[in-house]
Every structure is written in C-alpha cells, then in structure tokens.
N, C-alpha and C positions, 0 to 999 in steps of 0.2 A: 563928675569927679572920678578919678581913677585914683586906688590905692596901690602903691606898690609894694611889694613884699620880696625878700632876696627867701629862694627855695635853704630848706636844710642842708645841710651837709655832712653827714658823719662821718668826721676825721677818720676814724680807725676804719671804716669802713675803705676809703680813699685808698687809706695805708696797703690796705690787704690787696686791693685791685692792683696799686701798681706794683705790691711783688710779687703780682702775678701774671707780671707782665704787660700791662693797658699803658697807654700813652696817658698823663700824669693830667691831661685836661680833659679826657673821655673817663677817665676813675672819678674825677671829680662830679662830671656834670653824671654817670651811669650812676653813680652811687644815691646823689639828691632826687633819681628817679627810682629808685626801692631795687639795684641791685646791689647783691651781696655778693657774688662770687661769678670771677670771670666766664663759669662755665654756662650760667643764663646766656651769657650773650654766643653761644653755639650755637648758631642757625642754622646747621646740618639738616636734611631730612629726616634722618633717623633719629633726628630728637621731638618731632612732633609727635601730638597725640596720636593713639592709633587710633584706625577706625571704629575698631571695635569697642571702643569706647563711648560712641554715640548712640545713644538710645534707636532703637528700632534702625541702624544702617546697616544690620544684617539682615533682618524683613524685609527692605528694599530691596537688598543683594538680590534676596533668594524671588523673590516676586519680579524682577529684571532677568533675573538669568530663564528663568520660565518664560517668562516673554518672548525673550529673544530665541530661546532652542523651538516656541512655538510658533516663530515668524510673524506674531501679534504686530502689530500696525501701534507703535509709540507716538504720541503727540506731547510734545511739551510747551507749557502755557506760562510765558514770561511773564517781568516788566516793562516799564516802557523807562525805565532809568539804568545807568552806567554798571550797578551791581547786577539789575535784572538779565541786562542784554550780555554782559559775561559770564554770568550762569547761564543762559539759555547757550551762548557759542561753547562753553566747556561739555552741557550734557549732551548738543548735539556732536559736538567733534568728537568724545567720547564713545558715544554712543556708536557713532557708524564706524570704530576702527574697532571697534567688535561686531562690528558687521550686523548690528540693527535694522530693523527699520522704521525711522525718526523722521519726523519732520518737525516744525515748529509753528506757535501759533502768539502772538501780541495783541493786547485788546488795544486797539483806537482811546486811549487818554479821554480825547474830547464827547467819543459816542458812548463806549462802552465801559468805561472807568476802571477806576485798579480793581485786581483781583480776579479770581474765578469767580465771576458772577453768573447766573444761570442766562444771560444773555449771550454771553464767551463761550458757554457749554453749548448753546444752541448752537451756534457759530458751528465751535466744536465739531459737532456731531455730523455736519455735513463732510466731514473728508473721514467717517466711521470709523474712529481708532478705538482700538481694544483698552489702551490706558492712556492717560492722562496724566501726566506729570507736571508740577507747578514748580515754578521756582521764584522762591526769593520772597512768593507770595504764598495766599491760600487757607493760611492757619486761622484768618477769620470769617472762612466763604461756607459756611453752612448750608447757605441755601444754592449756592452754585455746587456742591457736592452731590446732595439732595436732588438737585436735578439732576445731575450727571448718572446716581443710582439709577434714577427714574429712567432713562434711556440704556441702562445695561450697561455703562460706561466703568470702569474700573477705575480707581484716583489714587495716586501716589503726591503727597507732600511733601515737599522739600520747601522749608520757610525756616525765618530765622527773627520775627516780628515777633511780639509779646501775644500770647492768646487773649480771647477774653476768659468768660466762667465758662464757657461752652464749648469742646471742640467739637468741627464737622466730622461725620460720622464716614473718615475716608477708610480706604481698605490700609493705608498703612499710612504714618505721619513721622518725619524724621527733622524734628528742630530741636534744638537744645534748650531753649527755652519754653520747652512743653512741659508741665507736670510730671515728675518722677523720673526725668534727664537729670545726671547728673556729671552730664559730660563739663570739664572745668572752663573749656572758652565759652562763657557765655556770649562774647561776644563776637562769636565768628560771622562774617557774611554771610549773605544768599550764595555767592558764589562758591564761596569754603564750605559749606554746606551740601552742594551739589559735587563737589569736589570729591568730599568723603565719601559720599553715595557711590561714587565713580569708583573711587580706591576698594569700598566695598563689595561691586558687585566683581570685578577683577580677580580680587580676593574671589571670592563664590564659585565664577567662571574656573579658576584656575583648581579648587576642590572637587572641578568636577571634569577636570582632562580635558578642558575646552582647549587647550590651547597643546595638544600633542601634535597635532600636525598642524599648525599655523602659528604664526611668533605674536608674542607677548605686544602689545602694545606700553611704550611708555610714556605714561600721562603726566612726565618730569613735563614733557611738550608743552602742557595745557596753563604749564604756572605762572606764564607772563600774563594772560588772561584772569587766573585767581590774585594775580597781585594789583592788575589796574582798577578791578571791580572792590577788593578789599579797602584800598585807599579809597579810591570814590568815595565810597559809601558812608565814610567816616566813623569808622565803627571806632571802638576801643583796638587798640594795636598792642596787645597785652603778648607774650613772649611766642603761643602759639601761632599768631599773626602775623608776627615781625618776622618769623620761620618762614611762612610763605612769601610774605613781599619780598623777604631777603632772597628767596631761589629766585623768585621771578625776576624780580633784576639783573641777577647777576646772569640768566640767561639773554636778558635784554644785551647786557653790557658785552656779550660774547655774541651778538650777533643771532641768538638763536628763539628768535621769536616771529610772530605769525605773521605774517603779509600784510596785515589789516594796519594792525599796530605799529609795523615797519612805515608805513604809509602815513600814519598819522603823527609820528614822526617828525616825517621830512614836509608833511603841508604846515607843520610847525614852526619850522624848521630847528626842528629841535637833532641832537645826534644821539641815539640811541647807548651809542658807546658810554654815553657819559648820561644815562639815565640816572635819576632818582627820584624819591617816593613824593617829593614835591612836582617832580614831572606829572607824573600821574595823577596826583590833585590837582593839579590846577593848569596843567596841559591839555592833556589825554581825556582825562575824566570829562571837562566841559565839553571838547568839541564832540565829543559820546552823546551827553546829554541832552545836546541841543536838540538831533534828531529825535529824541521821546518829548522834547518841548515845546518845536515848532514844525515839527514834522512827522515821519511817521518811524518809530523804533528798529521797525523792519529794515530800512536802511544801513543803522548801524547795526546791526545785528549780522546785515552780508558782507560789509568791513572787516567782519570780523571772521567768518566762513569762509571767505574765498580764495585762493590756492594765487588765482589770475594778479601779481602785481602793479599790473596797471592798471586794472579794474578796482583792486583797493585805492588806487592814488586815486583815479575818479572821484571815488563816494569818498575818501578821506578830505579832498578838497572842498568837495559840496556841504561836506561835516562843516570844516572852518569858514567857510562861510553863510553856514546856518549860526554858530558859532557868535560870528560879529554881527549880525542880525540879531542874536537876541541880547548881546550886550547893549545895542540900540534902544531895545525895546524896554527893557531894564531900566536902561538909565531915565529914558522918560515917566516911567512908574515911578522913579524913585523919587523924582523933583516932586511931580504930585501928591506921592505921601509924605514927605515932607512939609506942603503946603497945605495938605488937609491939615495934619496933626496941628500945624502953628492956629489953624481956624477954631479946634477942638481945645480950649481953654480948659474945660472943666476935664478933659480926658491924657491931654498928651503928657501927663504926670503919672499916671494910672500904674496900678503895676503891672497891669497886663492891657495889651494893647492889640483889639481887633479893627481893620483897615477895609475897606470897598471904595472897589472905583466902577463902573458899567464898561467904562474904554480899556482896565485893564485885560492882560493875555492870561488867560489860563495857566499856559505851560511853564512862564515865568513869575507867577506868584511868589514860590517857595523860595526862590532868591532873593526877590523882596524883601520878606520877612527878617530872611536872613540879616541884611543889608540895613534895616531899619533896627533889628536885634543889636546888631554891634555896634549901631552909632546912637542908642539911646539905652542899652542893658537892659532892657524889658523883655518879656517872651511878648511874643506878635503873632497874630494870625493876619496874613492878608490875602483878601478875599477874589474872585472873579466869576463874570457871571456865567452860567453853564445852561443846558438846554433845559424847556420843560420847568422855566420858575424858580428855577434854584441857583445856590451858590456855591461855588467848589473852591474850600480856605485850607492852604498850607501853613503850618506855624510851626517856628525855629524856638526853642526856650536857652534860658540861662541856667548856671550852676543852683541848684536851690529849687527848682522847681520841675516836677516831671509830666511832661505836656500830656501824655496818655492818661497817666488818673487825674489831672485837672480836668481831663473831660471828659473821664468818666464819671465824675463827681457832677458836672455841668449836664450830663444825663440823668441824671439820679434828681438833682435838683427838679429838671422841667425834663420831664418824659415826653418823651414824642419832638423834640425839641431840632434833636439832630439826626439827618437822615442816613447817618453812619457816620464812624469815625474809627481812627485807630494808627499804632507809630509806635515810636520810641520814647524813650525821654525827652531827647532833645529834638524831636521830630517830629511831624503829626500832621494828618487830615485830618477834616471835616467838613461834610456837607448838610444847608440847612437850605430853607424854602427863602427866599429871595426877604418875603416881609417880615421874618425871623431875626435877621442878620441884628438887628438893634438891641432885639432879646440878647444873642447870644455875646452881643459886644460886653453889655453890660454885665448880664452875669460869669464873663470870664475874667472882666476886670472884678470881680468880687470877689470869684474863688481863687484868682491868684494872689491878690493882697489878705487870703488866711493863708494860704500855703506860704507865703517865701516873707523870710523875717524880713526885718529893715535892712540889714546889713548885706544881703543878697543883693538890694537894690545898687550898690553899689561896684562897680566895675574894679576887681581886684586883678591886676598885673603880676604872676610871678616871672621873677627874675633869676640867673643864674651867676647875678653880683658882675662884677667888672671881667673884662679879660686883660692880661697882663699885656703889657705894650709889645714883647714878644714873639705875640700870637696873631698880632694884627697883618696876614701875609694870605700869599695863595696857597702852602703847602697846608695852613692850618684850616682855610676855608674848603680845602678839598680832603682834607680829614674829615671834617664834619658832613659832608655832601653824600661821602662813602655809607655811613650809619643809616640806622632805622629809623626814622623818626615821624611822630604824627596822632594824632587823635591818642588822648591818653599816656602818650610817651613824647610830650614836647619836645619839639626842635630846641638848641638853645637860645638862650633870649640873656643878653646881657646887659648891665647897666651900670651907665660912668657919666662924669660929666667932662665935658670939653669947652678949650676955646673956640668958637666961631670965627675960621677966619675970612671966610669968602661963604656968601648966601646969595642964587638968584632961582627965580621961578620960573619951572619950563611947562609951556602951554598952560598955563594960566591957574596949573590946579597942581602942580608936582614942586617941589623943593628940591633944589641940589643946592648941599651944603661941602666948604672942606673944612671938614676937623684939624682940632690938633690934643692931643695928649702928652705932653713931658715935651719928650725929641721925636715923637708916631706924629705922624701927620697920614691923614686917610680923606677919599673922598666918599661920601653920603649922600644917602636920597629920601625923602620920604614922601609916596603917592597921596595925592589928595589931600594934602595936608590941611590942617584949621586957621593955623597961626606962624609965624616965624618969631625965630627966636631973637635975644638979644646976645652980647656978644661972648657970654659964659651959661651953656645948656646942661639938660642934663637930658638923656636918651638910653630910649630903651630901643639893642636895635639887634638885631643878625647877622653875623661876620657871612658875607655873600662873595661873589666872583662874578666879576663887571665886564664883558667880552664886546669889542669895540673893535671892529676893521682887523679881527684875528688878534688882536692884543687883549690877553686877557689880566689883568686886575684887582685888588680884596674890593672891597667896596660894604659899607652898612649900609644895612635895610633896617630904616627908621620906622620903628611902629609907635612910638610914644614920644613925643617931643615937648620939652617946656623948659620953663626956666631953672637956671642952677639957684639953689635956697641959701 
C-alpha cells in the first residue's frame, strides 16, 4: 500500500520568492523544500563553505605540502564505487598539477574488500610510499592503519562514513562526521571531501610562495568530477552540495569537462550540453559502477585520468557494456529473490528482510537489495557468497530505520556474529561466516521490527499536488531539468487525475498511456508497471522531455499509477 501525501507549502513563503524574482512554479515547489529566500538558491563558488571550516583540512594541507616540497612518494588508496573512483581521479589530478608524486592504488572488491585493510597495506608497501592517503574510505580501518605504522608508513584520511567508538590511530583524519567536526555538511561526499583537502593544501601551498614562479592551478577543473561522484553516491544534496553539482554542470554544459566523462557521454549517447543531475545518477554513475562490480575499478578510474580521447571512448564503451551485463545479471537475481521470498511464508512480511542465494554475483548484491527495498518498503540485506566460508551482504534501508546502528545493535546482540560491518543510514555492509547467515537473518528481522514503528512499514509518496494545464510543455520541463535536484531535495513529483484515453503495453513490461486533463492532452509512460488503469486514473508522475528521431516532446514519467477514487 502506498500513502500519498501533497508536500507543504507556505504561502507567504511562495509570496516572497516570487517578488524576488523566481518563476511562480520554482517559488512554489523551492519553498515546500525549506527555502526561504532566493539568495539559498546562489550557487556561486563563493558561497560555499570554506575549507577552513573542516576539521583537521589544514593538518592535511600542511602534512601534503611537506610532502610534496620533500618529493615523498604519495599513494592514494580508493574505492572500488562511482564516489571512490572520483575521489581518487580528483586527488590524483590534483595532486600532479602541483607537481606531486602520486600514484594510486584500489583494493580487488572480491580478494581484498573495502577499506584499508592491512592486506591493501601490504599490497601497499610494495611500490614504498612515504604516505598513504584513503579516500571516501579508512575511518574504520584500525587495523590496516596499525599495520601501515608497523612498516613506517605515514596515513592521511580522508572519509566521510560514520566512525565507530574507535578511531584508527592515523597521523591526521579529515571527515566531517568524526567527533568534534563541526563543519555543517554533514553530508558531503568522499569526493567533496577530498576536494576540500585539495582547496586546502593550495591554500597552504600558496602561504608558502609555492607558486611565485609557476601559475596557480584551477581546481574550478576538477568539479565535473566532484559533481558526478556527489550524485552517485546519493548523499543528502543540502545547499553546500547543490553548490558543487551546480558548478560541475554547468561546466559540463559549457563543454569544459574531462575526456573520461566527455566519453561516457557520448557511449551514452547522451549530449553533455544538455547535462543534468539525473544524468549523472543514473547515466554516468552506473556505467562508473559497473567496473567496481564486475570488473576491476582501476578501469574506471583511467577513464577518468586520461588526457587521450579515444582511449577514454575505448574504456568508456567497455564501461557500457559492463554496464548491460550487469543489468542482465541483476535482473536474474532479481526473479530469484522474488521467488525465494514468495517460498519464505513466515518471512516475506518481516520487517526487515535478509536474502542468500550461492549463484548470486557479489558485485551486484547492493542493487538487489535496493530493488527488492522499493518494491516491498522493507530495509533488505542481500547476500553473496565470498571466499574462505563467508558471505559479503549489502543492505539498502527505508525512512525510519538506520541500517548502521541496526547493526550495530545486531553486534551487541550476538558478539562475534559479524565479521565486520559498517554504512550509512540508508546503506550498509556486512560480512558473516556462511553457516551464520540464518542467525543473522533472523535476528535483523527482530531488531528491525523494535526500531521502525508500524507506520514506517508503509510506503509514503510525497507529492507536489497537480501542475496547472499551463505547464504541461517543453519550456516548462526544461525549467525543471535546469535545477538542482536529488537525494534530500526531490525532484518534483506531481499528482492529478486524468482520463485514459489510449493505453498499450510495449515489450511486455512498460505502459504507454495518452492522458487528457480539461483541453491538456499529454503522452505518458510508466516502466515496469504492476497494473493498468481503468478509463479515469490518478498518477503520480514527472513533467519529462520525450526525444524521438530529433523531435523533442513533454512527456510524464509515471511513478504511481491506479485508479481515480
């Protein structure tokens, strides 16, 4: 059951926006998202946080500029996901246009797992770098730190995960969400993250006449990279955020972005000119991903380094077709979790819902979950099996329940239980010992049904009410395309009811509908639909732009479809 709700809207608020200028549908939907004054929506660079505002990004500075003046041998030690691999391209890019010297290092997913682990460090150690720099990860690798002391290694953090009670004992740790930060995005990236280190050491560099006889590097460069990794990641897109994706597009949209991502683009065939922040979720970001999920990170990561445009069209192609291999791969997980669930009587009501399969893929679990997350509003962990007797579970959660102290209450519960874990709220690993998995199914279905009331259980729809017959056009749907929009600061989402006047079904699983409203008559789609409607609906949908043999179109994108009451 899904509930739908029409978002607030404070009239007077409305008021003030448009005599302040906003288009009288962008006051409307910015206001029902907590703005109050046109001047939030300033995506200037000069209205971002400054560096110096992040805990310990001047320690980094000064511990980097030493480096560098001492010709120290820098290794930075990514992720093998969309956020990790544009933080590692941003510290590396960065790094060498101040004449560093950087190389990079990615741990193997399936060998050596997330994180600085003293495996990676061993790794490590064989190309003997002076420091050690992590991105995006690290703030819970204790014992890969530990090691890295142990061989005289130096460690700089850059992470932006939740810690546990303990941090590793690095020579300097720059996340915002470390103990006695009180920088205000808490929810910046891995890559924003590394970004600010970057603005930092610059800053540093430039207090110490580094740059008297050689020109300033401008890391304005690097933001189509902090904007694709920001999106990715699906962080909170709170006003600092919206700053960076905002420059990074709009560099995109001027043609003034990296080779890598010019490349990935056009194996898209998407037009750069006409970038947005949905491009980079659910474009850009996947065919990124794929290589940390069924390949090896490193790939994307030289997509993203390389100067050579045909060499990015290469590896940007080999991307999209990593890409539709693992939507292949996906979809057959997904039937199967489907069919377990319908077998699991006493479980697939649960309110929290752990999945194993032996044939599924490692690298596309965490999509799974996702996938199984949205079409049943449960948090999920789904499982796969990993080397050495164990199982490596990715879990997506709902509003209401926060997947990291679910388990770490599921640790507390049975010690020894889980062979590590750790995330976000709505994100999370875990690994346990293969004959565990049953334990852990069961007591996450228990601690999630204390954490998340009844009403959690329930799939809530906000809306942003009807759009006036008006609006239903292409100057209005490339108004909205222009804006910031995503995790935390919804796209619009509207709701009306229409007549049905024409409905068929293309490839066996998509809906194409034509509406009509008053004298608006529009054409509609909705992917994978459940049901069709009867001849008066009501839809919860997205004013979109339909592009067909060069003729472009409005077109809704149906996300809720049923019948008018």
């Amino acid at each position: 059951m899904t509930h739908i709700v029409n978002r607030s809207i404070p009239q007077r608020v409305v008021w003030q926006l448009e005599q302040q200028g906003l288009h009288p549908l962008l006051a409307r939907l910015y206001a029902s998202r907590g703005v109050k004054d046109k001047s939030e929506l300033d995506y200037e660079l000069k209205s971002l946080i400054p560096p110096t505002a992040l805990t310990h990004a001047s320690d980094a500075a000064h511990m980097l500029a030493d480096a560098i003046e001492a010709e120290a041998r820098l290794l930075i030690i990514g992720d093998y996901d969309c956020d990790g691999a544009t933080a590692t391209a941003v510290g590396m890019r960065a790094l060498k246009m101040l004449g560093a010297d950087v190389s990079f290092l990615l741990p193997d997913r399936f060998k050596l797992g997330y994180g600085l682990s003293p495996e990676i460090v061993d790794v490590a150690a064989e190309q003997s770098p002076d420091l050690i720099i992590t991105v995006d990860n690290g703030i819970a690798s204790l014992e890969g730190v530990a090691r890295a002391r142990e061989l005289g290694i130096a460690t700089l953090i850059t992470d932006h995960h939740l810690p546990a009670e303990t941090l590793p004992d690095a020579d300097c740790i720059v996340n915002p969400n470390q103990p006695g930060c009180d920088f205000p995005s808490k929810c910046i990236a891995g890559v924003g993250v590394m970004f600010y280190v970057m603005l930092a050491l610059r800053a540093e560099l430039r207090e110490r006449g580094f740059f008297a006889d050689q020109p300033e590097p401008n890391f304005a460069s690097l933001l189509d990279l902090v904007a694709l990794g920001t999106v990715a990641d699906v962080v909170k897109l709170d006003r600092n955020n919206r700053i960076l994706v905002s420059q990074g597009l709009k560099r995109m949209r001027a043609g003034q972005l990296q080779p890598g991502l010019a490349a990935l683009f056009k194996a898209a065939g998407r037009d750069p000119k006409k970038a947005t922040a949905m491009d980079l979720g659910f474009i850009l970001g996947p065919r990124l991903n794929a290589a940390g999920r069924l390949a090896d990170m490193r790939l994307g990561v030289e997509c993203l380094l390389t100067e050579d445009p045909a060499r990015a069209l290469n590896i940007a192609q080999e991307l999209d077709a990593l890409n539709r291999e693992r939507r292949e791969i996906e979809s057959g997980m997904q039937e199967q979790a489907l069919i377990l669930l319908e077998s699991l009587d006493a479980n697939d009501a649960a309110p929290g819902i752990a999945l194993f399969d032996p044939s599924w893929h490692e690298g596309v679990v965490g999509i799974l979950a996702s996938r199984i997350k949205d079409k049943l509003h449960r948090p999920v962990f789904a499982f796969a099996p990993g080397e050495g007797g164990i199982v490596k579970g990715s879990g997506r959660s709902i509003p209401g329940l926060h997947l990291r102290d679910a388990l770490d209450l599921v640790a507390k519960r049975a010690p020894g239980l889980l062979i590590r874990f750790g995330g976000h709220a709505m994100a999370a690993g875990a690994t346990v010992h293969a004959e565990n998995f049953e334990k852990f199914r069961d007591l996450f279905a228990t601690v999630a049904a204390e954490l998340l009331a009844p009403a959690d259980l329930t799939r809530t729809l906000e809306t942003d009410g009807a759009l006036e017959g008006a609006y239903f056009s292409l100057e209005t749907a490339r108004l909205l395309e222009n804006e910031i929009w995503g995790h935390g600061f919804p796209a619009p989402l509207f709701m009306d009811e229409f007549e049905v006047e024409q409905q068929r079904v293309l490839k066996e699983k998509h809906l194409k509908l034509r509406l009509r409203k008053g004298n608006t008559r529009i054409d509609a789609i909705q992917f994978n639909f459940s049901k069709q409607p009867g001849h008066v609906a009501r839809a919860a949908f997205r004013l979109s732009i339909n592009e067909y043999m060069g003729v472009e179109t409005p077109q809704l994108m149906i996300e809720h479809l049923d019948q008018a009451r």
